[in-house]
N, CA, C and O of each residue as an XYZ file, in Angstrom:
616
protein
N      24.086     -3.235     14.582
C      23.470     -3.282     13.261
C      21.983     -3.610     13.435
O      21.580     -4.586     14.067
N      21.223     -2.737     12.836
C      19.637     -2.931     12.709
C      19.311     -3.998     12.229
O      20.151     -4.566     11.530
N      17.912     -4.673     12.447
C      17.464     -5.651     11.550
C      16.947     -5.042     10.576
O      16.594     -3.885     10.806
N      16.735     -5.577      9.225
C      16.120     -5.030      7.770
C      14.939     -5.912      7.835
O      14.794     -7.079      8.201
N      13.927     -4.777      7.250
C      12.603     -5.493      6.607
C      12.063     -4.855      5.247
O      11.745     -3.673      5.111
N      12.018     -5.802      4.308
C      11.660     -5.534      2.885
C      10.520     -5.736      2.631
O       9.913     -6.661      3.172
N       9.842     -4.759      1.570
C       8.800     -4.950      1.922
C       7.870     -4.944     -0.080
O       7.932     -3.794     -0.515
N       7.294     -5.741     -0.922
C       7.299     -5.851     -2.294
C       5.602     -5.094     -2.121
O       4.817     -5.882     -1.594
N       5.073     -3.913     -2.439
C       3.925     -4.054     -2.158
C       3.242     -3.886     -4.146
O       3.667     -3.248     -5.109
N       2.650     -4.355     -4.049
C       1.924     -4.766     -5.479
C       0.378     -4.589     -5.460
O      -0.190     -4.982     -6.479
N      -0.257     -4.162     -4.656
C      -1.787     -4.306     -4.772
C      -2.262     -2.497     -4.860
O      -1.607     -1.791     -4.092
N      -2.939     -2.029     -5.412
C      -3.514     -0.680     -5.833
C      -5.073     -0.773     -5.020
O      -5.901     -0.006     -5.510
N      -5.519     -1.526     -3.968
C      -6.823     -1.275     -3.537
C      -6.577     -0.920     -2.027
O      -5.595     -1.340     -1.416
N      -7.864      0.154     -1.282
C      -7.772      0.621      0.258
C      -7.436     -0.700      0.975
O      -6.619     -0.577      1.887
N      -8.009     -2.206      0.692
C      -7.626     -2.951      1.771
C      -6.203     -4.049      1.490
O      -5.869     -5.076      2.081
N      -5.575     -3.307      0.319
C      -4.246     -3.943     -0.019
C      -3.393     -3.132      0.411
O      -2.276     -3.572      0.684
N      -3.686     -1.714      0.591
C      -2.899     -0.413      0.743
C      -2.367     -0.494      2.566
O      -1.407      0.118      3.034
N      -3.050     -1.168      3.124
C      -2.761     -0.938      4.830
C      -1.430     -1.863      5.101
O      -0.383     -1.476      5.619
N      -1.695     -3.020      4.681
C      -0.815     -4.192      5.650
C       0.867     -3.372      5.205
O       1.511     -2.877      6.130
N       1.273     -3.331      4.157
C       2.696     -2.747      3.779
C       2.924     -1.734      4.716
O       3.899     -1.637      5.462
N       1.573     -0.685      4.594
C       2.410      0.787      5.433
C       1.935      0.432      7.263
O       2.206      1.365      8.019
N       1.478     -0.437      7.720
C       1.056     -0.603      8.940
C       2.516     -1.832      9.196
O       3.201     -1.942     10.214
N       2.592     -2.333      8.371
C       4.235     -3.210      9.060
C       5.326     -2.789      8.969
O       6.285     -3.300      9.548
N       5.403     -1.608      8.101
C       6.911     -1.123      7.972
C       6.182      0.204      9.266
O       6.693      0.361     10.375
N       5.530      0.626      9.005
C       5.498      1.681     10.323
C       6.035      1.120     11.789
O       6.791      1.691     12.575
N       5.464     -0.055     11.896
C       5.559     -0.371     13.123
C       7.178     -0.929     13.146
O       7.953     -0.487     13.994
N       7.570     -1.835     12.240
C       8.981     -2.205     11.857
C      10.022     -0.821     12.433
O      10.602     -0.792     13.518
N      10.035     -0.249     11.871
C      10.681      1.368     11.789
C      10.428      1.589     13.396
O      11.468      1.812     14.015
N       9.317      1.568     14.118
C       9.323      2.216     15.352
C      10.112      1.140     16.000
O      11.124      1.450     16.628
N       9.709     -0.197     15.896
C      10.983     -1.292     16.473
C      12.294     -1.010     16.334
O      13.184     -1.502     17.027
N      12.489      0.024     15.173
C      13.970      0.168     14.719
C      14.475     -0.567     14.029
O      15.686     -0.787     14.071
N      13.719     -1.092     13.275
C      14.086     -1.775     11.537
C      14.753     -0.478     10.760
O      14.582      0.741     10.740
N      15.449     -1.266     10.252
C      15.960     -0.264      8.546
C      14.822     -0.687      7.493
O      15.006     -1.876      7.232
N      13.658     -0.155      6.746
C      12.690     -0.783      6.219
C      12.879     -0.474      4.766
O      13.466      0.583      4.534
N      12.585     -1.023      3.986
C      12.316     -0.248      2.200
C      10.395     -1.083      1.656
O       9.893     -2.151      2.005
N      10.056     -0.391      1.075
C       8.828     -0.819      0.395
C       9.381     -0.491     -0.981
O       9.737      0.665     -1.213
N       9.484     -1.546     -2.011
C       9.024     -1.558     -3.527
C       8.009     -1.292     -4.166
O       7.282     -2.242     -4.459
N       7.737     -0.339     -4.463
C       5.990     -0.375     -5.146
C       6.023     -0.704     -6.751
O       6.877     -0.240     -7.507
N       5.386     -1.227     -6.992
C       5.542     -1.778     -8.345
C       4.066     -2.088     -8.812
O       3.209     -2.355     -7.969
N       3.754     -2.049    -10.252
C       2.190     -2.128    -10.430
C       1.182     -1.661     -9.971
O       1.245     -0.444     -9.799
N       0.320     -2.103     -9.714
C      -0.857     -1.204     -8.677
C      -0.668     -0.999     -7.533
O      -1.534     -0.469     -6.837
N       0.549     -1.381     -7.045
C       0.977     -0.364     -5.709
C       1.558      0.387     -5.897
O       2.464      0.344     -5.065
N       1.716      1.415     -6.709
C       2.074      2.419     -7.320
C       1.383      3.552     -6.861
O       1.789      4.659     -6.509
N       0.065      2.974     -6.947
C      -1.197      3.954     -6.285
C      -1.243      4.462     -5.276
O      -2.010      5.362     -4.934
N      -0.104      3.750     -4.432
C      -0.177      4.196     -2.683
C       0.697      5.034     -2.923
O       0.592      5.622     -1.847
N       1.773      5.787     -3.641
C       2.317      6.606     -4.227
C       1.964      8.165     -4.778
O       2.580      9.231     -4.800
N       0.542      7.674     -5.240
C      -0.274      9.015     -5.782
C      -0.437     10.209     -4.746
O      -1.102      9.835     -3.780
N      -0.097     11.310     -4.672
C      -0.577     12.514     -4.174
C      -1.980     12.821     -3.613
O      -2.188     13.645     -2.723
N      -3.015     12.000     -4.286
C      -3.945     11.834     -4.488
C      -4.229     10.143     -4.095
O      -4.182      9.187     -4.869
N      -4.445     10.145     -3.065
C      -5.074      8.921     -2.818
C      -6.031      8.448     -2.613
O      -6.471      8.196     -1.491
N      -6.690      8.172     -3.919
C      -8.104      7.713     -3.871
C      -8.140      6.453     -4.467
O      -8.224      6.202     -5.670
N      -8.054      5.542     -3.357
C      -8.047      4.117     -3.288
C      -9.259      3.371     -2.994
O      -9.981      3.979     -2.204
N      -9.734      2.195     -3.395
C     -11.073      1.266     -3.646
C     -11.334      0.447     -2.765
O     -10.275      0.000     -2.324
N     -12.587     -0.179     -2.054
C     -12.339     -1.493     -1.383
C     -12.607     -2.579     -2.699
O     -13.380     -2.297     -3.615
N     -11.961     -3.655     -2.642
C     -11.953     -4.965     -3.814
C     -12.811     -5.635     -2.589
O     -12.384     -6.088     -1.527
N     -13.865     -5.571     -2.969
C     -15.004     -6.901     -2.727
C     -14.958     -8.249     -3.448
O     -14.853     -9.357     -2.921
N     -15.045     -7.987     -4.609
C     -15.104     -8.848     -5.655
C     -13.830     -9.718     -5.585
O     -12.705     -9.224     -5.664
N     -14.133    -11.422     -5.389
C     -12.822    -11.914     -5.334
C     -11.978    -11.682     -3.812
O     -10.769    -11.878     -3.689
N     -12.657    -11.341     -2.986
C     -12.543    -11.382     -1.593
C     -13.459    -11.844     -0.648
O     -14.113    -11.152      0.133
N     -13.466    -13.221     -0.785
C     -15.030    -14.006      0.038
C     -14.809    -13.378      1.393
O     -15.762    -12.733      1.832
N     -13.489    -13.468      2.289
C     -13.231    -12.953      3.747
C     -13.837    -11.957      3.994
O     -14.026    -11.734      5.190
N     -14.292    -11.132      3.148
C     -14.503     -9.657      3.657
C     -15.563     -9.225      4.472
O     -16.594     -9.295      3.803
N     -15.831     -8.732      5.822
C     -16.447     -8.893      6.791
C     -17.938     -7.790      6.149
O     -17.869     -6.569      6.014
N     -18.985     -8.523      5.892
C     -20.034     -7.320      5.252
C     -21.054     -6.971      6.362
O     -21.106     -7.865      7.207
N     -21.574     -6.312      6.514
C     -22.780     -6.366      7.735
C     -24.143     -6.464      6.968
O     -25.168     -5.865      7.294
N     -24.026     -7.157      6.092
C     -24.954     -8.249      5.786
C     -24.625     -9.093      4.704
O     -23.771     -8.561      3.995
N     -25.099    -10.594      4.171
C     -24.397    -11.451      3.482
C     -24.764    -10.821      1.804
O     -25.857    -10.869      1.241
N     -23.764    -10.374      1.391
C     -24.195     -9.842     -0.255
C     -23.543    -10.904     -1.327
O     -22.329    -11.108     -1.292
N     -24.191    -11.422     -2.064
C     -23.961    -12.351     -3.492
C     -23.012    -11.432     -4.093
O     -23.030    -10.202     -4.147
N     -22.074    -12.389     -4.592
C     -20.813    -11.207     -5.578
C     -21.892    -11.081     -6.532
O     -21.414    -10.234     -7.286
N     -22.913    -11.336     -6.947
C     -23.433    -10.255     -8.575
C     -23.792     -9.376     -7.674
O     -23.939     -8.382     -8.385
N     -24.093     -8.970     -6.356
C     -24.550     -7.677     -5.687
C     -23.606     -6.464     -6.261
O     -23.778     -5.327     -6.700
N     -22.534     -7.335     -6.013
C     -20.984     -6.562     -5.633
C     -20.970     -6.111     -6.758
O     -20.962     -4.880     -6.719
N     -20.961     -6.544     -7.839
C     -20.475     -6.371     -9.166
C     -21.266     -5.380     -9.870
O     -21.014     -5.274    -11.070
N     -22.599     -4.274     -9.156
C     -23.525     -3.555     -9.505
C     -22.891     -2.505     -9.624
O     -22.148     -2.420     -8.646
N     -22.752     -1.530    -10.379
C     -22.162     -0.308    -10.358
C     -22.829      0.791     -9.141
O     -23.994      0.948     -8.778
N     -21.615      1.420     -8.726
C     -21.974      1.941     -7.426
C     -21.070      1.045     -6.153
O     -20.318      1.619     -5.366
N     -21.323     -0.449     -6.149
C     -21.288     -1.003     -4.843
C     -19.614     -0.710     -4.404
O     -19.154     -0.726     -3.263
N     -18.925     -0.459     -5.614
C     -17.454     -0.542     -4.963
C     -17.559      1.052     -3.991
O     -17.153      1.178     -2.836
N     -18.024      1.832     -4.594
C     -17.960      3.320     -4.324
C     -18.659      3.329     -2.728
O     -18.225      3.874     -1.713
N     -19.821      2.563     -2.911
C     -20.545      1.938     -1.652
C     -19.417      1.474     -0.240
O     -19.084      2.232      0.672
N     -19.100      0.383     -0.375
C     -18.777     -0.371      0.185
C     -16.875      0.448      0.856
O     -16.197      0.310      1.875
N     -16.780      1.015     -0.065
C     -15.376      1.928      0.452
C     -15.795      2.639      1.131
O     -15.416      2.326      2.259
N     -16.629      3.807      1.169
C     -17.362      4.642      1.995
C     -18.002      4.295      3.268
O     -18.179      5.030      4.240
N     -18.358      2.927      3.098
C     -18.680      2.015      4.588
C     -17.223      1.743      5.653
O     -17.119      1.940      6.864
N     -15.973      1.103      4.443
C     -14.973      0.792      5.290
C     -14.172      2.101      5.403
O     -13.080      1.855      5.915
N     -14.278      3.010      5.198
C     -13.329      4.210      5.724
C     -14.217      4.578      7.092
O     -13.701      4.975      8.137
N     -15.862      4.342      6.860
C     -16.511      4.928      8.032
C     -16.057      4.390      9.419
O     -15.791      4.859     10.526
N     -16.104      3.039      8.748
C     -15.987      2.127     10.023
C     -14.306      2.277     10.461
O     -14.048      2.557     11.632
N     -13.654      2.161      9.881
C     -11.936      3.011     10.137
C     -11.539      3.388     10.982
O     -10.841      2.935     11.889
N     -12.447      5.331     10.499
C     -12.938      6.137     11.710
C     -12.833      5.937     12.394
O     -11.830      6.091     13.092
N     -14.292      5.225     12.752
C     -15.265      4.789     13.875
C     -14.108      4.126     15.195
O     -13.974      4.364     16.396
N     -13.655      3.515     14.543
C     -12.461      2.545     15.158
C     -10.704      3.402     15.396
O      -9.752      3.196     16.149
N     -10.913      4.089     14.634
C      -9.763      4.686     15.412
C      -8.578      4.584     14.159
O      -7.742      5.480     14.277
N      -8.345      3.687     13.006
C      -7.780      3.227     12.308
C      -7.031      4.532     11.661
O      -7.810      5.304     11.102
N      -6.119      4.779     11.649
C      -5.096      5.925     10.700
C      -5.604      5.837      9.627
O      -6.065      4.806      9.137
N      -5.576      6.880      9.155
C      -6.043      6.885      7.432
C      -4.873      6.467      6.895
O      -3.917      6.315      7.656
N      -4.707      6.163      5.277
C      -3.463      5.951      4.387
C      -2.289      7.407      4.218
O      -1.108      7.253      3.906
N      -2.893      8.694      4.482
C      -2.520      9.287      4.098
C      -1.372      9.416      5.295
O      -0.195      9.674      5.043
N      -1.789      9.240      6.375
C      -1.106      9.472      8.332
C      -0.291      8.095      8.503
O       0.492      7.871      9.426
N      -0.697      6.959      7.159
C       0.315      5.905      7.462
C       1.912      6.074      6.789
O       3.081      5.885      7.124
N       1.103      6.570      5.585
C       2.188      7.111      4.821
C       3.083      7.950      4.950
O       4.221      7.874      4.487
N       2.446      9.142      5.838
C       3.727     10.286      6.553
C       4.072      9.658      7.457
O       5.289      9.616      7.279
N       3.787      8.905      8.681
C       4.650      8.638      9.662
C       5.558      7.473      8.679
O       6.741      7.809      8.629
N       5.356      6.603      8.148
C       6.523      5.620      7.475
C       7.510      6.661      6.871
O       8.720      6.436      6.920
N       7.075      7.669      6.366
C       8.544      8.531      5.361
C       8.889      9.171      6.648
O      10.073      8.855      6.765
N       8.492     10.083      7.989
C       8.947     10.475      9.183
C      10.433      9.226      9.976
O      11.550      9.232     10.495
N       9.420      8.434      9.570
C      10.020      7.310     10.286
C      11.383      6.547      9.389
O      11.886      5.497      9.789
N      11.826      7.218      8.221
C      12.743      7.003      7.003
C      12.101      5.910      6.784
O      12.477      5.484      7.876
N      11.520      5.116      6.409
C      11.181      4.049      5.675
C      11.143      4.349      3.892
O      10.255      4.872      3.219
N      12.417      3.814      3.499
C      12.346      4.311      1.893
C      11.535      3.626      1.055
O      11.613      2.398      1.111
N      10.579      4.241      0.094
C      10.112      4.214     -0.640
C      10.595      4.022     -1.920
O      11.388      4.878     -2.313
N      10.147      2.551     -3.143
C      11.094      2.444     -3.937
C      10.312      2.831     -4.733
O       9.240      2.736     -4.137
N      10.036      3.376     -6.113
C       8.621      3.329     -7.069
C       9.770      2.513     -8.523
O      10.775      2.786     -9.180
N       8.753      1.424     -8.365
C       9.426      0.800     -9.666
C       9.444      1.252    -11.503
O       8.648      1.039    -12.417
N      10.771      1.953    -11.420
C      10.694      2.684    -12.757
C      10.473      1.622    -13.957
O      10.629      2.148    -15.059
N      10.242      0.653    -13.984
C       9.705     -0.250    -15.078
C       8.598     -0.309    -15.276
O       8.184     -0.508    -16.418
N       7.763     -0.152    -14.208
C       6.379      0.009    -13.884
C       5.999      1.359    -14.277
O       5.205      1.471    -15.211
N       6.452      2.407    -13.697
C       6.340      3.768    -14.320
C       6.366      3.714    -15.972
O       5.352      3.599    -16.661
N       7.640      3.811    -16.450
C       7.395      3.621    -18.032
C       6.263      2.637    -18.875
O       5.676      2.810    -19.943
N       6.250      1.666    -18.001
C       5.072      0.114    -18.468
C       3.751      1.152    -18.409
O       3.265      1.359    -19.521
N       3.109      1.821    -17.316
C       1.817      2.608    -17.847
C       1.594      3.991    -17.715
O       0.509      4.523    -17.483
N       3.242      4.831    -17.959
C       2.792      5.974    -18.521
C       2.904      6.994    -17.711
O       2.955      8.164    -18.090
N       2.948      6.638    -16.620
C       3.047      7.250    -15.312
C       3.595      8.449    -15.249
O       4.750      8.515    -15.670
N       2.955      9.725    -14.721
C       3.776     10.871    -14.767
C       4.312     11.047    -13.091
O       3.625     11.194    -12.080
N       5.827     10.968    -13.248
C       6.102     11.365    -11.674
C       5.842     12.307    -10.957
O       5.913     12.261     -9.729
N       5.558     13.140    -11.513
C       5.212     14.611    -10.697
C       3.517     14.437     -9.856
O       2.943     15.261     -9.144
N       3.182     13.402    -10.173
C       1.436     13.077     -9.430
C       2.302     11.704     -8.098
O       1.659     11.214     -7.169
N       3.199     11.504     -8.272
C       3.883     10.847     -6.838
C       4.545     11.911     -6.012
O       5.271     12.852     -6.333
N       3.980     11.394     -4.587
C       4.612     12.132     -3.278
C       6.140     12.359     -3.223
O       7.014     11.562     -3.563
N       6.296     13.685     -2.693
C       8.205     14.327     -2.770
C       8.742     12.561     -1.665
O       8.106     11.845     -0.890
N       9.876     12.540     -2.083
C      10.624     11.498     -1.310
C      10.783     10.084     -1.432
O      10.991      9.111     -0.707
N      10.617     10.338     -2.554
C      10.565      8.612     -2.994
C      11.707      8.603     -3.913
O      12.204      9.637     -4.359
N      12.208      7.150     -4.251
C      13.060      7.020     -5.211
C      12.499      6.468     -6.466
O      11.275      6.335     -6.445
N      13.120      6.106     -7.581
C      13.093      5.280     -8.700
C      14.283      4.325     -8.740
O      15.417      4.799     -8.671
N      14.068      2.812     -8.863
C      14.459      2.007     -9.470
C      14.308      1.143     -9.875
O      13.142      1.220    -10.263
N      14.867     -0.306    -10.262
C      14.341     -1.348    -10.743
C      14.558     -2.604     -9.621
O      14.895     -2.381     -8.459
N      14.342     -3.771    -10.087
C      14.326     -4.639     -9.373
C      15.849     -4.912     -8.508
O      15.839     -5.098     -7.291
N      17.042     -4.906     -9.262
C      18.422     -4.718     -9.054
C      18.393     -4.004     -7.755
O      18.699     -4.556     -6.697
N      17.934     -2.479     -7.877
C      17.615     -1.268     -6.623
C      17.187     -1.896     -5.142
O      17.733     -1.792     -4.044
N      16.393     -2.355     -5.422
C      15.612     -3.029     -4.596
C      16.683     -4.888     -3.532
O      16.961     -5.169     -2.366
N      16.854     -5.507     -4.793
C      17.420     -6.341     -3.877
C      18.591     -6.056     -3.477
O      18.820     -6.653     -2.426
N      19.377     -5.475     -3.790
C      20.723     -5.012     -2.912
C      20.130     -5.058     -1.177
O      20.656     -5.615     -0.213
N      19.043     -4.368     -1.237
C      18.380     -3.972      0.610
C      17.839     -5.544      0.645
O      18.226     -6.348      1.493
N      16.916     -5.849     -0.369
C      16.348     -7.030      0.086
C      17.169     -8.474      0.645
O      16.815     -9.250      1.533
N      18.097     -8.500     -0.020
C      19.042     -9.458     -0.068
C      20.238     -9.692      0.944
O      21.165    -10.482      0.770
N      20.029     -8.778      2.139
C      20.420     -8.548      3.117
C      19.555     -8.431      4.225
O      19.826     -8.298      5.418
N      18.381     -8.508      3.593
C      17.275     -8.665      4.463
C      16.780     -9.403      6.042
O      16.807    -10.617      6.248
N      16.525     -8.802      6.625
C      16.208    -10.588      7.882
C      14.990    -10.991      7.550
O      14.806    -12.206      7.626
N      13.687    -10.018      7.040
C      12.708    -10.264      6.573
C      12.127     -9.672      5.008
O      12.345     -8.559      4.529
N      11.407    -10.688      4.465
C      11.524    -10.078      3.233
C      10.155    -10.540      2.779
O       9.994    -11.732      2.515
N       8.506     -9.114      2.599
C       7.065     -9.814      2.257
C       6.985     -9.402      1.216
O       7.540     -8.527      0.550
N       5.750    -10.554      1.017
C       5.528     -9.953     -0.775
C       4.649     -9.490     -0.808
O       3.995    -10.470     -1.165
N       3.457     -8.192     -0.683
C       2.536     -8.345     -0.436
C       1.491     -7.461     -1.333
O       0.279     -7.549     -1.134
């Protein structure tokens, strides 16, 4: 019997979007049985279309290559800025894009949950989410979770 890893992902921004699909990827190649919940603005990692943000704002950690005041941040433009810096640097580094994390996790069966409460809550048309995912609710979800060996919220 495999170990299980569950996985709650909730954040809709490029540097919330990695840690979920970079631990169940790697989980899965260990030979985990994995599930991700997406629910709320992780919903977004879902979109067909993934055009995801860096969140500066409200992220003191964030490594800048030079020291910027959050009213910098808060200038229109800087988010658009500052994403375009961290995909460069990505690149630069070798880092998988979201889109290559996301196919190897569904390659790798890692199921995908999209929380249909969340869907109806803003409207959501399913046909703009990637083929292979499921719908359910929280119930859906802990049946896997609740058998879990590991279980993030993230």
């Amino acid at each position: 019997m495999s170990k299980k890893l569950a996985i709650i992902a909730t954040k809709g921004s490029l540097d919330w979007a990695y840690p979920p699909l970079i631990l169940a990827s790697t989980a899965a190649a260990l030979g985990y049985d994995v599930q991700i919940f997406f629910t709320f603005y992780g919903l977004k990692m879902l979109n067909k279309n993934l055009d995801l943000q860096v969140t500066s704002i409200g992220n003191p950690g964030m490594p800048m290559p030079m020291p910027m005041p959050v009213l910098l941040q808060a200038l229109p433009g800087m988010q658009s800025m500052m994403t375009a810096m961290m995909k460069q640097k990505m690149k630069a580094k070798g880092v998988a894009s979201l889109e290559d994390l996301r196919s190897l996790c569904q390659e790798a069966e890692v199921k995908f949950i999209a929380c249909q409460m969340t869907v109806d809550l803003f409207e959501m048309d399913p046909k703009e989410f990637i083929d292979g995912i499921e719908f359910g609710g929280a119930a859906t979800f802990f049946e896997f979770a609740g058998e879990s060996d590991i279980c993030l919220y993230i």
